[in-house]
ChimeraX commands (.cxc) that place a marker at each C-alpha (Angstrom):
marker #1 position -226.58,-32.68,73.37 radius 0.5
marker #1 position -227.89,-29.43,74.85 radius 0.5
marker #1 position -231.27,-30.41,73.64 radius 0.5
marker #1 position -231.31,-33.59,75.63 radius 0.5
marker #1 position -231.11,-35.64,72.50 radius 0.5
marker #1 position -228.30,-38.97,72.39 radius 0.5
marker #1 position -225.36,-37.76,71.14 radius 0.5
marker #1 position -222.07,-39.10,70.71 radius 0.5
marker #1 position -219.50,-37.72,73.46 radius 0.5
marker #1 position -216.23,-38.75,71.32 radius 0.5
marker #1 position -217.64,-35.96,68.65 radius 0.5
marker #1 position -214.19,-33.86,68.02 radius 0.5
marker #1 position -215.74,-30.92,68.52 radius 0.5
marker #1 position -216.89,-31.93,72.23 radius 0.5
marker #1 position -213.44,-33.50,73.16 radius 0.5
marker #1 position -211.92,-30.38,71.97 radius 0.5
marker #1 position -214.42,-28.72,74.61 radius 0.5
marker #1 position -213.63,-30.85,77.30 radius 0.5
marker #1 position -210.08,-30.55,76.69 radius 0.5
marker #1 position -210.12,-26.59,77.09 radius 0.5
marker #1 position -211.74,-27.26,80.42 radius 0.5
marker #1 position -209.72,-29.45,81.73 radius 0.5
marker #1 position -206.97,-27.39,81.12 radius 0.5
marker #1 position -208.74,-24.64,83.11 radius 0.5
marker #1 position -209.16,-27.07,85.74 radius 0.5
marker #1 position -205.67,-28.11,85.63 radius 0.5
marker #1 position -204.63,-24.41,86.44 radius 0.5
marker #1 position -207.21,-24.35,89.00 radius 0.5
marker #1 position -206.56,-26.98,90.71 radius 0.5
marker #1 position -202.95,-26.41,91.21 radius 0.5
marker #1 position -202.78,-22.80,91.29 radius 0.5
marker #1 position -200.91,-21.21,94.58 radius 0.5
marker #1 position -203.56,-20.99,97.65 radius 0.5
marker #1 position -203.60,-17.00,98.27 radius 0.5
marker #1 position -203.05,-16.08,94.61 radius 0.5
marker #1 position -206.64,-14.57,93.96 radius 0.5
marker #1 position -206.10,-12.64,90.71 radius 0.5
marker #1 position -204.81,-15.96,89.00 radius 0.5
marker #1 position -207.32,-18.02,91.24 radius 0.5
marker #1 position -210.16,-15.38,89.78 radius 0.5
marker #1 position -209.35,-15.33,86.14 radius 0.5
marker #1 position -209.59,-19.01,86.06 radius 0.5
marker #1 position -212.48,-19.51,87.15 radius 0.5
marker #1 position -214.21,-16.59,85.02 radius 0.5
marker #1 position -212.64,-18.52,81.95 radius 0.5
marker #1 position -213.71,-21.63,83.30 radius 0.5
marker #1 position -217.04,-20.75,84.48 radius 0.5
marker #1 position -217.99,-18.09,82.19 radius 0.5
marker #1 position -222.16,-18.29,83.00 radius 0.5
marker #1 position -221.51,-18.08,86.83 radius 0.5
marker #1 position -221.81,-15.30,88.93 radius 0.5
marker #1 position -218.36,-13.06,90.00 radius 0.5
marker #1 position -218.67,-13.88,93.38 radius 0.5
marker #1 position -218.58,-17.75,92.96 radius 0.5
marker #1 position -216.49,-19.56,95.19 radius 0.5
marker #1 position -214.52,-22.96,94.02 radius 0.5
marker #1 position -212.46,-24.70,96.31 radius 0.5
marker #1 position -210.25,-26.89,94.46 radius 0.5
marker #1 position -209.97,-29.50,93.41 radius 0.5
marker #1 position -213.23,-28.99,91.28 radius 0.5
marker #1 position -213.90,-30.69,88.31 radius 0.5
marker #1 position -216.75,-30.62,85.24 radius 0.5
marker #1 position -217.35,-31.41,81.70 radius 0.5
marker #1 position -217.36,-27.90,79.49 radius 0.5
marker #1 position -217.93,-25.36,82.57 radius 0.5
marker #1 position -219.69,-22.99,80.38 radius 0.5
marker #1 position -222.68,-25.04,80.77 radius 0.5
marker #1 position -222.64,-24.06,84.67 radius 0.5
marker #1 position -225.34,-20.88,85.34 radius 0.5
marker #1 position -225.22,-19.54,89.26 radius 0.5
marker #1 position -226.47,-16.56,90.95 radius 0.5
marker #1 position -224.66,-14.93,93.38 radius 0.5
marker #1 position -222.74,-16.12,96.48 radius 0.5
marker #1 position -222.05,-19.62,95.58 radius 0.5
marker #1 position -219.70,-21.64,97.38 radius 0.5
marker #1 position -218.38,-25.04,96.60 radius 0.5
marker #1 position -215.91,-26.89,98.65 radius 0.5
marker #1 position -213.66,-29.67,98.02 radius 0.5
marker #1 position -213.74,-32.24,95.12 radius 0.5
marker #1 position -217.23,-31.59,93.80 radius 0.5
marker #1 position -217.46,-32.94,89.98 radius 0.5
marker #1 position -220.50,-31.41,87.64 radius 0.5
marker #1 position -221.11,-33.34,84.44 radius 0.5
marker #1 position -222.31,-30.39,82.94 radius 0.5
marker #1 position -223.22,-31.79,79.43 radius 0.5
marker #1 position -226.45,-29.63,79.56 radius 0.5
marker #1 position -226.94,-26.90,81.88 radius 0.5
marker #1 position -226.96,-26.68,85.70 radius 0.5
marker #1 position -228.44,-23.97,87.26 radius 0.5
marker #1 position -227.73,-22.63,90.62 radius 0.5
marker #1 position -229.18,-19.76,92.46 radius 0.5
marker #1 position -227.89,-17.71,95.09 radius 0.5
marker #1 position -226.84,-18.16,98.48 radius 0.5
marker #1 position -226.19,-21.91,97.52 radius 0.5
marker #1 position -223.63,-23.84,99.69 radius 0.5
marker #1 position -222.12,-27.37,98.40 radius 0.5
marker #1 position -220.56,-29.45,100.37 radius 0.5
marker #1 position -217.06,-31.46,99.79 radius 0.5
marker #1 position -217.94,-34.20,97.12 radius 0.5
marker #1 position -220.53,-33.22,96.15 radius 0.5
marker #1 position -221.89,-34.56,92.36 radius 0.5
marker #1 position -224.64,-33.62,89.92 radius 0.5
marker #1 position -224.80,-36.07,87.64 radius 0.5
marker #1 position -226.53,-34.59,83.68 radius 0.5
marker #1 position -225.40,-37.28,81.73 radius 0.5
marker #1 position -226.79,-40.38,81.27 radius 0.5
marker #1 position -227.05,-43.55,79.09 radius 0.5
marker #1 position -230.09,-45.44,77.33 radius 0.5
marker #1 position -231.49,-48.85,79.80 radius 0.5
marker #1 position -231.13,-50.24,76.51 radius 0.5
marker #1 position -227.84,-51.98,76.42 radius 0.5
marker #1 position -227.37,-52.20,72.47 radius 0.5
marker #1 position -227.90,-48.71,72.50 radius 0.5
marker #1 position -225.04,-48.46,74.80 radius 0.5
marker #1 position -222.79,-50.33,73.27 radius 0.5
marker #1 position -223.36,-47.42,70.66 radius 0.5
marker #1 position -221.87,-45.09,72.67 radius 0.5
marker #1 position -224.23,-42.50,72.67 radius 0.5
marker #1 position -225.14,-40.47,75.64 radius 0.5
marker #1 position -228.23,-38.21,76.49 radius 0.5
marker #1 position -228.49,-35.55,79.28 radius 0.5
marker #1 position -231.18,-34.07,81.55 radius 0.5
marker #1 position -230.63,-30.58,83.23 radius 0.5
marker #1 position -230.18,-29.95,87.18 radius 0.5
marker #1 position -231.69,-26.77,88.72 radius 0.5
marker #1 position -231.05,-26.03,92.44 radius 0.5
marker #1 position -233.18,-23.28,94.21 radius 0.5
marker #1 position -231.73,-20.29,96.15 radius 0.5
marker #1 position -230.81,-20.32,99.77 radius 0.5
marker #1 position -230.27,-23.74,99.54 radius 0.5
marker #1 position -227.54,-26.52,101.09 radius 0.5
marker #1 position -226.52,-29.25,99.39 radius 0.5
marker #1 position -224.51,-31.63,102.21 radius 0.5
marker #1 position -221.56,-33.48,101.43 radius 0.5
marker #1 position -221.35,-36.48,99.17 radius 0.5
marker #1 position -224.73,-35.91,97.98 radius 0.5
marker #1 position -225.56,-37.10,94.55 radius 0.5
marker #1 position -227.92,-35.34,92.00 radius 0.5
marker #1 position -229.14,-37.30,89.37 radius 0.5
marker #1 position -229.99,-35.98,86.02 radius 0.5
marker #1 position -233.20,-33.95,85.47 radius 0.5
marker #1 position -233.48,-32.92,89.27 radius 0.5
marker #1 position -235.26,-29.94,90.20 radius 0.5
marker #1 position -234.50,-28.66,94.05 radius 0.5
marker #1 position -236.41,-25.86,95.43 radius 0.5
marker #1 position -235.85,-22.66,97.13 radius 0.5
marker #1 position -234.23,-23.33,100.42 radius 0.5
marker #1 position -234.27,-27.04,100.48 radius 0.5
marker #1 position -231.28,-28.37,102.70 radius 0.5
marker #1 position -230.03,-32.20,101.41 radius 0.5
marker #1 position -228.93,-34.27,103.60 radius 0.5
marker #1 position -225.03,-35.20,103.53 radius 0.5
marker #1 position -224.40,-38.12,101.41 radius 0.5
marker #1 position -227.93,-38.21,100.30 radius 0.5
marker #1 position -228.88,-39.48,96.39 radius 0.5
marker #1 position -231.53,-37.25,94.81 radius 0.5
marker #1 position -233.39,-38.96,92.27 radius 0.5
marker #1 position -236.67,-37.32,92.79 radius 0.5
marker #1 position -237.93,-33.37,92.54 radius 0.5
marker #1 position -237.64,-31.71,96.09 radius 0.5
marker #1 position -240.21,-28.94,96.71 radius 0.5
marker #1 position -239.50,-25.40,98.22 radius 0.5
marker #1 position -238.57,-25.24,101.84 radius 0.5
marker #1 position -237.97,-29.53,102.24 radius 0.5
marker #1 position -235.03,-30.96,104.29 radius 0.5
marker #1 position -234.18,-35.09,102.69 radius 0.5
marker #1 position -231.37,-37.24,103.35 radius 0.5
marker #1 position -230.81,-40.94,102.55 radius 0.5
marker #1 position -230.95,-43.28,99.18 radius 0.5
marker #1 position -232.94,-42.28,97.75 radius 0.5
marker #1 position -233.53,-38.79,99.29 radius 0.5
marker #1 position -236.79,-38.72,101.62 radius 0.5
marker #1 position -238.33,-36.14,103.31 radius 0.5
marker #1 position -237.28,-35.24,106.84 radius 0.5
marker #1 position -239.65,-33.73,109.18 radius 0.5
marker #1 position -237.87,-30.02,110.24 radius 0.5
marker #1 position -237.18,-29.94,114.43 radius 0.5
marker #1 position -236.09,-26.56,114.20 radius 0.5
marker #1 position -238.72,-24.74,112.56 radius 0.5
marker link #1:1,2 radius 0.2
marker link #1:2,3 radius 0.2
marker link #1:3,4 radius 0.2
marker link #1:4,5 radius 0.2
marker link #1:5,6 radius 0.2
marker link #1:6,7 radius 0.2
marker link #1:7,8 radius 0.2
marker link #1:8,9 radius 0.2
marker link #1:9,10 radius 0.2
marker link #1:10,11 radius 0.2
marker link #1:11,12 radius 0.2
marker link #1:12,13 radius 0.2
marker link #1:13,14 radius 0.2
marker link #1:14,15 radius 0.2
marker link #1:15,16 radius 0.2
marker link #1:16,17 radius 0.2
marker link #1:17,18 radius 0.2
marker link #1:18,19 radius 0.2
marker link #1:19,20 radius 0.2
marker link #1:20,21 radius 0.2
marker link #1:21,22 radius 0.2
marker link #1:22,23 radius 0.2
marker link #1:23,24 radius 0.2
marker link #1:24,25 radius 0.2
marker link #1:25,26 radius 0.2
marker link #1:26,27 radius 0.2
marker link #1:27,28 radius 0.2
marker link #1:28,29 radius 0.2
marker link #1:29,30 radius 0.2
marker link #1:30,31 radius 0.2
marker link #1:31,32 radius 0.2
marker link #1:32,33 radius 0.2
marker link #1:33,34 radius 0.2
marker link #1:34,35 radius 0.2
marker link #1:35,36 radius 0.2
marker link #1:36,37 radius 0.2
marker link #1:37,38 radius 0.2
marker link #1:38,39 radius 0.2
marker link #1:39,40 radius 0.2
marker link #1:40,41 radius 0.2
marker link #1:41,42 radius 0.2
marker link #1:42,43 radius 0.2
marker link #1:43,44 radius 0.2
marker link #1:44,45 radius 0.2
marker link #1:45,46 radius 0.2
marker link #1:46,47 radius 0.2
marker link #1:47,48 radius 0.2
marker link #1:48,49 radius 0.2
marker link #1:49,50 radius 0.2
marker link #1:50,51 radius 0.2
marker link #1:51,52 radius 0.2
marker link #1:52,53 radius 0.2
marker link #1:53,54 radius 0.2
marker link #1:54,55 radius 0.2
marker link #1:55,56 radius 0.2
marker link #1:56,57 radius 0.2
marker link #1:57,58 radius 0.2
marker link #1:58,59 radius 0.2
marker link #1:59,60 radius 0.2
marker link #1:60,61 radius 0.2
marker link #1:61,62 radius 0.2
marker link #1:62,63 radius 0.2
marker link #1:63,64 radius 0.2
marker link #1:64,65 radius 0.2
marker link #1:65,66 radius 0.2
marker link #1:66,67 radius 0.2
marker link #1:67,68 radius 0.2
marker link #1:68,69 radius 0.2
marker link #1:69,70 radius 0.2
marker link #1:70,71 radius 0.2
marker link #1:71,72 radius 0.2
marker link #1:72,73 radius 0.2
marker link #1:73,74 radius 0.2
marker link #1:74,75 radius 0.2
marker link #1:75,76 radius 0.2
marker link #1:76,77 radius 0.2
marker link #1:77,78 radius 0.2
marker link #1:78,79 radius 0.2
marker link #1:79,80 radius 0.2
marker link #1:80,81 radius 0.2
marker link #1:81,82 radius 0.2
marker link #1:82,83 radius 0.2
marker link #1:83,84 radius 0.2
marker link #1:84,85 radius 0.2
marker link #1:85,86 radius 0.2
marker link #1:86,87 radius 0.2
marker link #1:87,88 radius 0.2
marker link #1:88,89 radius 0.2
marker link #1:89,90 radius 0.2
marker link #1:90,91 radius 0.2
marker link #1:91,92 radius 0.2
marker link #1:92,93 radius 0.2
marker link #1:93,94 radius 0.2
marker link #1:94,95 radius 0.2
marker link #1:95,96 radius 0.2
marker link #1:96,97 radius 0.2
marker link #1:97,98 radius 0.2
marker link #1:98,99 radius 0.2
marker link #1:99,100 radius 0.2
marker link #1:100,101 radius 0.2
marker link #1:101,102 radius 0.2
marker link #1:102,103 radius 0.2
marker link #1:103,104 radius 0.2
marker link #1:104,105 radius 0.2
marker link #1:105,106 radius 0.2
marker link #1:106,107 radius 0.2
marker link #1:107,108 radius 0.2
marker link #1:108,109 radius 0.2
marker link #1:109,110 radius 0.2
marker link #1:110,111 radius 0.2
marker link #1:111,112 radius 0.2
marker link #1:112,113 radius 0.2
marker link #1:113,114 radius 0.2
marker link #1:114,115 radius 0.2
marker link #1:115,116 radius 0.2
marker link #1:116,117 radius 0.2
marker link #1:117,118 radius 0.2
marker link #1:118,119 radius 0.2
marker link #1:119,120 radius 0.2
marker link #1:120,121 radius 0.2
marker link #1:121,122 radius 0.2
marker link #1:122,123 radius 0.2
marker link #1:123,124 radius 0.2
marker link #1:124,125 radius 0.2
marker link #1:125,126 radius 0.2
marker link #1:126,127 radius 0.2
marker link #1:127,128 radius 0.2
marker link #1:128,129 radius 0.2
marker link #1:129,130 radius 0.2
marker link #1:130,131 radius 0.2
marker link #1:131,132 radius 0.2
marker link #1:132,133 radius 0.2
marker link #1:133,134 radius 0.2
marker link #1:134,135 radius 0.2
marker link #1:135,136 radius 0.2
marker link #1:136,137 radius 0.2
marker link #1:137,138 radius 0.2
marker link #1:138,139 radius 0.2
marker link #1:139,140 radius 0.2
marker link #1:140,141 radius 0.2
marker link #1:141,142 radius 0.2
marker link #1:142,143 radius 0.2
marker link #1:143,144 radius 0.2
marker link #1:144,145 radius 0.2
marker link #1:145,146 radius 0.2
marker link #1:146,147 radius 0.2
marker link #1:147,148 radius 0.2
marker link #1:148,149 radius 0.2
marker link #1:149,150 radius 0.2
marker link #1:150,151 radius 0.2
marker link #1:151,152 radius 0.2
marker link #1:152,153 radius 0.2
marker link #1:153,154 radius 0.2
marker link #1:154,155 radius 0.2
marker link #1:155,156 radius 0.2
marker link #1:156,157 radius 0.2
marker link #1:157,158 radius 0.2
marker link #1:158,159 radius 0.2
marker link #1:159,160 radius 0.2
marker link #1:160,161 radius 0.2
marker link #1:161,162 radius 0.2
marker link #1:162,163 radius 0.2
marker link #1:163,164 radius 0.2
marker link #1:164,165 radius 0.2
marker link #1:165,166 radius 0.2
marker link #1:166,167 radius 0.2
marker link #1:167,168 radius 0.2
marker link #1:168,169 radius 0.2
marker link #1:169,170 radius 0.2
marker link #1:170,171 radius 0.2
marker link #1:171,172 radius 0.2
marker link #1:172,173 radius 0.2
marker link #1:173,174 radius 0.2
marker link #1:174,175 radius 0.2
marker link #1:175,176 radius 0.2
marker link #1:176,177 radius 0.2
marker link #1:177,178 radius 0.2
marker link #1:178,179 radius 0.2
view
């Protein structure tokens, strides 16, 4: 799986994954707003390869959560979900919006190879000082640059390059006004 071969997502040892984060996310998601120490040890349990400083707002959901690599001052909002069969990295000083979704995993075109139920993954990688909009979609093998800003309910299915504002389906490049 983390070698973005097809692997088989009802392996035991991967639902047994899954389960343990969703378990985390379960506390997460309906632990007491204010309670910090709780809120704090969840999420370094949960999201054991982020930085300390991370900041979920719940609900928040993902595959294994382990597979999640930020730098520092990362903020999520609302109802983002990260299928994070293979790793997503994230620098720092990265904002993402309420529903947000980077999409890893994927199937084969092939529909016999479907019906196999086999999946295969592709990693994300977001830049630093970047913004992510809400309801923007990443697909699977996406690299965003360093301070790229994506539009709200944009779908990325392409590279973005350092410093580049898109928005739409699929993402194009925006000229920047404010520059």
């Amino acid at each position: 799986m983390l070698a973005g071969e097809l692997y088989d997502a009802s392996d035991p040892f991967l639902m047994q994954e899954r389960q343990k984060a969703r378990a985390l996310m379960h506390q997460l998601n309906h632990t007491e707003y204010g309670n910090a120490s709780v809120y704090r040890q969840i999420i370094a349990a949960l999201l054991s390869n982020a930085a300390t400083d991370i900041w979920v707002e719940p609900p928040f959901f993902c595959d294994y959560g382990c597979n999640i690599y930020t730098g520092k001052k990362v903020f999520f909002n609302f109802n983002c979900v990260l299928l994070d069969v293979m790793p997503i990295r994230i620098g720092s000083n990265v904002l993402v919006g309420p529903n947000v979704q980077l999409y890893i995993a994927a199937h084969p075109s092939d529909s016999m190879a479907r019906r196999k139920g086999t999946e295969f993954a592709k990693p994300i990688s977001i830049g630093n000082d970047c913004w992510i909009g809400g309801s923007a979609i990443v697909s699977p093998g996406i690299t965003i640059g360093d301070r790229c800003i994506v539009g709200a309910g944009a779908v990325v299915i392409n590279d973005i390059p350092p410093d580049t504002i898109v928005v739409g389906n699929p993402a194009k490049p925006v000229v920047r006004n404010d520059a």
